[in-house]
N, C-alpha and C positions, 0 to 999 in steps of 0.2 A: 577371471570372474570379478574382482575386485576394481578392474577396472569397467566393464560395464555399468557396472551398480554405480560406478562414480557417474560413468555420460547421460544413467540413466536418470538418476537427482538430476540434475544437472541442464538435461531438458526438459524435465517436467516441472523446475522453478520457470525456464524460460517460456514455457507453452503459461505457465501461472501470470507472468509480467507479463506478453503477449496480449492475453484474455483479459487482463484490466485496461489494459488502455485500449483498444475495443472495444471493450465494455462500457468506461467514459466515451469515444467517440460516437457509438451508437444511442448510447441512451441521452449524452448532454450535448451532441449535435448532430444528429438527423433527426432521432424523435423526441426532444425537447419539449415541443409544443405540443403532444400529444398524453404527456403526463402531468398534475398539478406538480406546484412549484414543495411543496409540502413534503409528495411520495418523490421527488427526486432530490430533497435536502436528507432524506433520512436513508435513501437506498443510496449516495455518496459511497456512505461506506463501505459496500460492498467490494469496488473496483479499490478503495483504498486499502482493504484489509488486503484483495488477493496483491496487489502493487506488494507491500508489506513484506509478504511471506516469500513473494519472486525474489528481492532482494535482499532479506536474511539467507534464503537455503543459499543464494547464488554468492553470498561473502563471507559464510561460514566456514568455509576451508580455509579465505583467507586471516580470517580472524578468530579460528578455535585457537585456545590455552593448549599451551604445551605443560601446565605444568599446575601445581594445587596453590602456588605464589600469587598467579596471575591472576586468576579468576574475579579475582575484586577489579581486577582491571577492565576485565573480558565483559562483566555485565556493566560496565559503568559505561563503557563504548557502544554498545548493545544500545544502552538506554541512552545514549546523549544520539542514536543514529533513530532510534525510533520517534524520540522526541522534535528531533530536525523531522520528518518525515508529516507527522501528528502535526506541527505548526506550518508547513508547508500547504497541507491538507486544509486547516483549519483560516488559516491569513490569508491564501494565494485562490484556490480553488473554490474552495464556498461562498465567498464574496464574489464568482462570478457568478455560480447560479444561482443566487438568490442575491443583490446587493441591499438590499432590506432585511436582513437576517432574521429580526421582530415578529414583522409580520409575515412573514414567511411562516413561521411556527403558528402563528394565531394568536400570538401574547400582545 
């Protein structure tokens, strides 16, 4: 039993990473043009959050605390993978659909 429940996490992180880059490929190139630049700067997120979540469930086994020592360790990794992740998102990917960032927003 206990091993189903692991295959089943397990694909339903990868059906999650899957459906985001899909997600990106559909909406930021085939129908690109067919949304302003505005509602595809702020729905980003959407395919970044589910990307996100595909790759914590799917390196949580490798990187859960064994123990109450670690745990300062365990969230600081946590947060230096989210934050590469967020700066990635933020540096690499939004400056392509939008390389005017400013006006993009309307400021």
């Amino acid at each position: 039993m206990e091993n189903t429940k692991k295959r089943t996490n397990k694909s339903i992180y990868w059906i999650l990473l899957i459906l985001s880059i899909l997600t990106g490929i559909v909406f930021y190139g085939v129908l690109q043009g067919q949304f302003s630049l505005q509602f595809l700067l702020f729905f980003s997120g959407v395919p970044f959050f589910l990307f996100v979540i595909g790759c914590f469930g799917l390196l949580w086994p490798k990187l859960k605390p064994a123990g109450d020592v670690v745990y300062i360790s365990h969230a600081l990794l946590i947060g230096v993978l989210f934050i590469l992740l967020f700066f990635i998102h933020i540096w690499i990917i939004l400056p392509r659909i939008c390389p005017d960032f400013g006006s993009c927003l309307g400021i």
